[in-house]
C-alpha positions as CSV (number, residue, x, y, z in Angstrom):
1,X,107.3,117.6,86.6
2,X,106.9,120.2,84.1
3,X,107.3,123.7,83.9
4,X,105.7,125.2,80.2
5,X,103.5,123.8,78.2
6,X,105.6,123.9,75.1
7,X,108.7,122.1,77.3
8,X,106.2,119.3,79.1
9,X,107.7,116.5,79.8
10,X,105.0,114.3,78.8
11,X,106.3,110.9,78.3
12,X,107.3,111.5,82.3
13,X,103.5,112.4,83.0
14,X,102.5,108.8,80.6
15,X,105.4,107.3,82.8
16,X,103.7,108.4,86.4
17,X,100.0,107.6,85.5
18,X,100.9,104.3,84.5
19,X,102.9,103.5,88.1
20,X,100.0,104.6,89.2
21,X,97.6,102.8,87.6
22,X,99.6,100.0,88.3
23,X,99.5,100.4,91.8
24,X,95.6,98.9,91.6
25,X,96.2,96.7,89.0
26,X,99.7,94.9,89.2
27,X,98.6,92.8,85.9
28,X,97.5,95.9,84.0
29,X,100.5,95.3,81.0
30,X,99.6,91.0,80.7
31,X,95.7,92.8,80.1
32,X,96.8,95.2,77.3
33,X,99.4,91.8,76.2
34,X,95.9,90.3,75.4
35,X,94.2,92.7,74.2
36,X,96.7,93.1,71.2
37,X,96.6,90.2,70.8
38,X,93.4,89.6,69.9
39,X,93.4,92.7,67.9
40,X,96.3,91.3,65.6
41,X,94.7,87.9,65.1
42,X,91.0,89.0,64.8
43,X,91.7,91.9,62.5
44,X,95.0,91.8,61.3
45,X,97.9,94.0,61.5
46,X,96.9,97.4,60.3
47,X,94.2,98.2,62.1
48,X,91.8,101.1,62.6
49,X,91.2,101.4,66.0
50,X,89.4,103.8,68.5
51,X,90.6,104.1,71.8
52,X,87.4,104.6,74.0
53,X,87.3,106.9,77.0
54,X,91.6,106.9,76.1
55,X,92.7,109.0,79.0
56,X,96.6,109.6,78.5
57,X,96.7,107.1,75.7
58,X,97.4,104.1,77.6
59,X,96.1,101.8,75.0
60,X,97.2,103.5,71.7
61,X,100.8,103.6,73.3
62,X,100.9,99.8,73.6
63,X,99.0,99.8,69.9
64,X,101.1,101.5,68.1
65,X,104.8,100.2,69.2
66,X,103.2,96.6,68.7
67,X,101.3,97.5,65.6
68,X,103.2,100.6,63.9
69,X,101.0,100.5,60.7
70,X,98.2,100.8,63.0
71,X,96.0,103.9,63.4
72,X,94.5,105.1,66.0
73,X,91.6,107.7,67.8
74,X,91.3,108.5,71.1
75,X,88.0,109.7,72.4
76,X,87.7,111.1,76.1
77,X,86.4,113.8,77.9
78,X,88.7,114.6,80.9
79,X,90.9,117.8,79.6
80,X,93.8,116.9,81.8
81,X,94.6,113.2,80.5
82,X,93.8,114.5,77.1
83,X,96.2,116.7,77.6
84,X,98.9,114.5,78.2
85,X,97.7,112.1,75.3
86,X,97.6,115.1,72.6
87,X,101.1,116.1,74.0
88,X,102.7,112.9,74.1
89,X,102.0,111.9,70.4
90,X,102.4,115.5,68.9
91,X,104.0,115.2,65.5
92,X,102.6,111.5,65.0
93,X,100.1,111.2,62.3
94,X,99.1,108.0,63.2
95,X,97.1,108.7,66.7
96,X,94.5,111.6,66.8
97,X,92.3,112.8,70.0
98,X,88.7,113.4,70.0
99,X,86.9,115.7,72.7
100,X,83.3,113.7,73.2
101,X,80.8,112.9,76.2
102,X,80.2,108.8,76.0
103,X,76.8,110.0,77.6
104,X,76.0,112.4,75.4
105,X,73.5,110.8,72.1
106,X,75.5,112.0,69.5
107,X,78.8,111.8,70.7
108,X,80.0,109.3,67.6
109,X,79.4,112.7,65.3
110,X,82.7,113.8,66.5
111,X,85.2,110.9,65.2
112,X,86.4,111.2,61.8
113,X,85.2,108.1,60.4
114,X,81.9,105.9,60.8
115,X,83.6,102.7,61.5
116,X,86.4,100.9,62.7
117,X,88.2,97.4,63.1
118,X,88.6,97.6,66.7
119,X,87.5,99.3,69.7
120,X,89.2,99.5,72.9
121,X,88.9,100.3,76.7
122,X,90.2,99.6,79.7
123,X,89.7,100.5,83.2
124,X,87.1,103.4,82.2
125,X,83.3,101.9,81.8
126,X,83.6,101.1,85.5
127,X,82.4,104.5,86.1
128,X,78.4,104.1,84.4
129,X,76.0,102.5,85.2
130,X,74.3,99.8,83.7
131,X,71.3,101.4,81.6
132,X,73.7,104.3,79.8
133,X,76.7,101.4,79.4
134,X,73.6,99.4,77.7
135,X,73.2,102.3,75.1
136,X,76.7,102.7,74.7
137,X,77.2,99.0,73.5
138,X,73.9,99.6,71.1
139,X,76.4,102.7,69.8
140,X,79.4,100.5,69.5
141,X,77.6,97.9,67.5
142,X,77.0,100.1,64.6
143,X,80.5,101.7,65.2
144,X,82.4,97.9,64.6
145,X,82.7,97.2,61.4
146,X,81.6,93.5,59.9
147,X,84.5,91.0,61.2
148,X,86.2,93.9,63.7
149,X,86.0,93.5,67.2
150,X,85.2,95.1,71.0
151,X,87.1,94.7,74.0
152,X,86.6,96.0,77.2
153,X,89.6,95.1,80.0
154,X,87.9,96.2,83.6
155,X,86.8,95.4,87.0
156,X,84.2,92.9,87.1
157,X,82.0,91.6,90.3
158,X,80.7,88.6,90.6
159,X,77.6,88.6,93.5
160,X,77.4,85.4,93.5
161,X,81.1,84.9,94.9
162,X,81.3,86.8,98.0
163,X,83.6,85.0,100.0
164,X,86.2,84.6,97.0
165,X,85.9,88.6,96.3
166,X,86.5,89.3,99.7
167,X,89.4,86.9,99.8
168,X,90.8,89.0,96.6
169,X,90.5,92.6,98.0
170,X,92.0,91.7,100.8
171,X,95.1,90.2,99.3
172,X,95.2,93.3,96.5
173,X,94.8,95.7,99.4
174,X,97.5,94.1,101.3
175,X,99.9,94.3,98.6
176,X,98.3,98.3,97.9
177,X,99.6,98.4,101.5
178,X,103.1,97.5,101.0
179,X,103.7,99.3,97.8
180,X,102.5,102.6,99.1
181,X,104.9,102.5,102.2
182,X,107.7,102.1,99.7
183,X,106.4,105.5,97.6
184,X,103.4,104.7,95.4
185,X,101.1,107.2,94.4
186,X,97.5,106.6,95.1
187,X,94.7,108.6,92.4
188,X,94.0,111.2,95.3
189,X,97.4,111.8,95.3
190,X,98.2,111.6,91.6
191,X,95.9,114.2,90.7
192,X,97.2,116.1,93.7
193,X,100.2,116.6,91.8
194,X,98.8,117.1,88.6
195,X,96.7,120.2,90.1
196,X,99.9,122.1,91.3
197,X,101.9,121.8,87.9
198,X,101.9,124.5,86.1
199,X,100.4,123.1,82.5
200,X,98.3,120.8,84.0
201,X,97.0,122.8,86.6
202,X,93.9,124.5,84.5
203,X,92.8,121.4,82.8
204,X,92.6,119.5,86.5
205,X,90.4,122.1,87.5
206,X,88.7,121.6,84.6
207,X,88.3,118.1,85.0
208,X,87.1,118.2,88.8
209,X,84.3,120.8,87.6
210,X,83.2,118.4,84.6
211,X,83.5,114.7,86.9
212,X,83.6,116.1,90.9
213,X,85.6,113.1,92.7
214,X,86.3,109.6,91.3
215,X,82.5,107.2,91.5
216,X,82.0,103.8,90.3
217,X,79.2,102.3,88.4
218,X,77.8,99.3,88.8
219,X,80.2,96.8,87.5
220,X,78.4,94.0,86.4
221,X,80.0,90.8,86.0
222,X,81.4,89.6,82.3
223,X,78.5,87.3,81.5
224,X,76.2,90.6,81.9
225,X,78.5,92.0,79.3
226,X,78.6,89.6,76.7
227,X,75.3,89.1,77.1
228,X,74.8,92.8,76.8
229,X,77.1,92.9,73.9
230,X,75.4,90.2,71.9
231,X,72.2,92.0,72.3
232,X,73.7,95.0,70.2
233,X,74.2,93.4,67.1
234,X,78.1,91.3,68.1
235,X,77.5,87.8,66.4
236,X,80.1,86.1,69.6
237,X,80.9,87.3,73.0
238,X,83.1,86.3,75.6
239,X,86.0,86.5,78.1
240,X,89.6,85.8,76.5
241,X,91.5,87.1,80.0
242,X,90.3,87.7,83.7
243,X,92.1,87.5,86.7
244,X,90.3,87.1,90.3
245,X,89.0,91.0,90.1
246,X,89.6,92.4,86.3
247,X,87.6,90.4,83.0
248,X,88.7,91.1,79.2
249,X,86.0,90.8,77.4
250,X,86.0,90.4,73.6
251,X,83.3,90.7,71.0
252,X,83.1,90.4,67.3
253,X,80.5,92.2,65.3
């Protein structure tokens, strides 16, 4: 897909990790749809905004064609998606990218400011678990400015539905099925690509060394969240999307 670093093709790279993001969540674009949203009627037009755990940029993409007098900062740790993000909005002043450990205490000490209007993730705080996701949202709560806003778009589980969760994976896994006979690229397979391109190579390796393979957290279900959220300083707290697997939550400090 590429073949120097200076001549990546990057907006092919953003191109192929969103078909294959999409490939596990078919509604991923109506998600970010909301998300913006939100953003727009919660905290206006120009927003500052940090893109949490950011990968390629997913979010500030969307952001900033649907809110061009919006700033943003993308925080992540994975070298190879950062990669791609940095590359991809090279030469726009509006989007910057931040090297930080969520886990790590003072990992806010990297952004360049000490609050913003809105913070964003999606499909990324799957991965910890409930106590370090707990301190996270204690983090974000003096990160949110007055009147901005959180939102976190991701898998949720509900225990207490077991027969409509199977029913769910089932039909999503069916439909995985079908569109990976007809050429879609699974995450295994993805990064299998990424590791024998010749810019993105080192940082894969890089990656694999820093996060070994793919593990999920918990994934508790929304009311967990908001309730979680509301206990680190957010004044409301609730779910504004959610289909039968995926929850956006949305809080406002």
């Amino acid at each position: 897909m590429t073949e120097t670093a200076t001549g990546a093709d990057w907006q092919a790279w953003q191109r192929s990790w969103d078909r294959q993001q999409e490939w596990y969540m078919p509604d991923r674009e109506e998600r970010f749809r909301v998300m913006l949203d939100m953003v727009e009627a919660v905290v206006g037009p120009k927003p500052r905004v940090l893109d949490l755990a950011c990968g390629t940029g997913s979010i500030t993409d969307r952001l900033l064609k649907r809110l061009p007098e919006a700033t943003s900062t993308g925080v992540d740790l994975d070298p190879a998606l950062l990669a791609i993000a940095r590359g991809t909005f090279e030469g726009d002043d509006r989007a910057a990218f931040v090297t930080a450990d969520l886990k790590d205490p003072d990992w806010t000490a990297r952004l360049p400011h000490t609050a913003y209007d809105a913070v964003l993730t999606a499909t990324a705080l799957h991965w910890l678990h409930s106590e370090p996701l707990t301190t996270l949202y204690g983090q974000l709560g003096g990160l949110v400015r007055d009147g901005g806003v959180f939102m976190n778009a991701d898998r949720t589980i509900d225990p207490a539905t077991p027969r409509i969760n199977a029913a769910e994976r089932a039909h999503r896994h069916a439909a995985m099925d079908r569109a990976k006979a007809d050429g879609a690229l699974d995450w295994a397979q993805w990064w299998a690509v990424a590791a024998k391109d010749p810019v993105l190579a080192g940082p894969t390796a890089e990656r694999f060394a820093i996060f070994g393979e793919h593990a999920d957290g918990d994934m508790p279900s929304a009311d967990w969240h908001a309730r979680t959220l509301l206990a680190s300083g957010f004044a409301e707290a609730r779910a504004v999307w959610a289909s039968p697997s995926d929850t956006l939550v949305l809080a406002v400090k």
